[in-house]
Steps between C-alpha positions, in 0.01 A plus 500: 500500500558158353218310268534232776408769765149573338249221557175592289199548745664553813570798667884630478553522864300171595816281511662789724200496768635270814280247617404602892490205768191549701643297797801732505300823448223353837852436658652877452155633631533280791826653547338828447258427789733410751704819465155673557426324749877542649404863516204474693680252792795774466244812562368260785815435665592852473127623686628279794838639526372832499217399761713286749476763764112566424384295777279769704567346813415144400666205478855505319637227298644331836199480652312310211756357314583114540869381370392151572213512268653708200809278475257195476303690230837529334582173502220402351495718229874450433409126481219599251754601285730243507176257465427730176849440388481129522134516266720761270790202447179221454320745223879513334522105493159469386398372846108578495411281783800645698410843425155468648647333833765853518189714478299344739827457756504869421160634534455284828827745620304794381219417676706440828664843438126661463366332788770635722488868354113504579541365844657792557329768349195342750733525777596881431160560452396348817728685718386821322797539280304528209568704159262755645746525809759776360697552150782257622218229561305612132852526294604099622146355456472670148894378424458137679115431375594603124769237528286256594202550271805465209607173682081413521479589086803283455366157685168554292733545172702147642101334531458589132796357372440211688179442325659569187768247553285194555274618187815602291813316411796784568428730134703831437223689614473331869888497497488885418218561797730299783774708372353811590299319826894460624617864427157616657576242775885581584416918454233362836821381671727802445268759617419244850876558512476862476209499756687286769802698480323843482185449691572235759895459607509879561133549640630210709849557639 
C-alpha cells in the first residue's frame, strides 16, 4: 500500500464501495416482478390447457367464444402499444406535452379493450356460462379476468403519470416510472397474444 493510498480519517475500503443507482436498482425489481408475475400467467395458461375438456356438459369454447370480438380487443390493445411507443419516442425527445397526448391516446384504447372484455363476461354470464359453470368455464375466467385486472392496474398507473406530467417537467425519476409503465404495458400485450392464440383461435376453430 502506497502513502497516497491511505487518506487519514476515512475508512480503507470507502473509496472501493460503488455508488448504487436507485432508479436502476427500482428498475431491476421491476424486472424482478414481471418474471413473477410471468409465472403466475404461465401456471394460468397451463390450468386451462389441462382443463380444456372440463366442460361437464356445458358450453365449450365454440359455443361462447366470439372471433369477432377478440380480434377487435386485439386490435385495440396492439394499438395501445404502438400508442405507448409513440409517448416512449416523445419522453426520449423531451416531448412532455406529447407524452401526455400518447398516454391518454393509449389509456382511451385500454379502456375500449376493457369495455369489450366485460361485455362479455356479462354475456357469458347471462347465458349461464359462468365461472361457476364447469372447470373449463372457471380456468378461462380466472386466466382472461387476471389479464384484465393487470390491463385495469395499468390504465390507473397511465392516470397517475398523467397527473404527474402536467405537475412535473419530465425528471429522471418520472422518466424511470414510464420506463417501467412501458415494460409493464408491452408484458400486457404479449400475454393478450398468448391468450388469443391459446384460448380463443383454438377454442374457436
Amino acid at each position: 500500500m502506497t502513502a497516497e493510498s491511505v487518506v487519514p480519517g476515512r475508512p480503507l475500503s470507502a473509496s472501493k464501495t460503488p455508488e448504487i443507482d436507485p432508479l436502476q436498482e427500482r428498475d431491476f425489481g421491476f424486472w424482478l416482478y414481471l418474471m413473477s408475475d410471468a409465472i403466475i400467467f404461465a401456471l394460468l395458461f397451463a390450468t386451462y390447457v389441462v382443463m380444456t375438456r372440463g366442460t361437464d356438459g356445458g358450453p365449450t369454447g365454440q359455443d361462447v367464444y366470439d372471433l369477432t370480438r377478440a380480434s377487435a380487443e386485439t386490435a385495440l390493445l396492439l394499438t395501445s402499444t404502438l400508442t405507448f411507443g409513440m409517448a416512449s419516442v416523445a419522453v426520449a425527445s423531451g416531448n412532455r406535452n406529447g407524452v401526455i397526448v400518447w398516454l391518454l391516446v393509449t389509456a382511451v384504447l385500454g379502456l375500449g379493450f376493457l369495455s369489450l372484455e366485460i361485455s362479455e363476461f356479462v354475456g357469458m354470464i347471462s347465458e349461464g356460462a359462468g365461472p361457476d359453470r364447469s372447470g373449463f368455464l372457471s380456468a378461462f375466467f380466472a386466466l382472461v379476468g387476471t389479464h384484465g385486472l393487470h390491463v385495469t392496474g395499468g390504465i390507473v398507473w397511465i392516470a397517475v403519470m398523467i397527473v404527474q406530467l402536467l405537475v412535473k417537467d419530465l425528471t429522471p425519476s418520472v422518466r424511470s416510472r414510464l420506463f417501467r409503465l412501458g415494460l409493464f404495458w408491452h408484458f400486457l400485450d404479449i400475454v393478450w397474444i398468448g391468450i388469443f392464440s391459446v384460448v380463443y383461435l383454438p377454442g374457436i376453430l
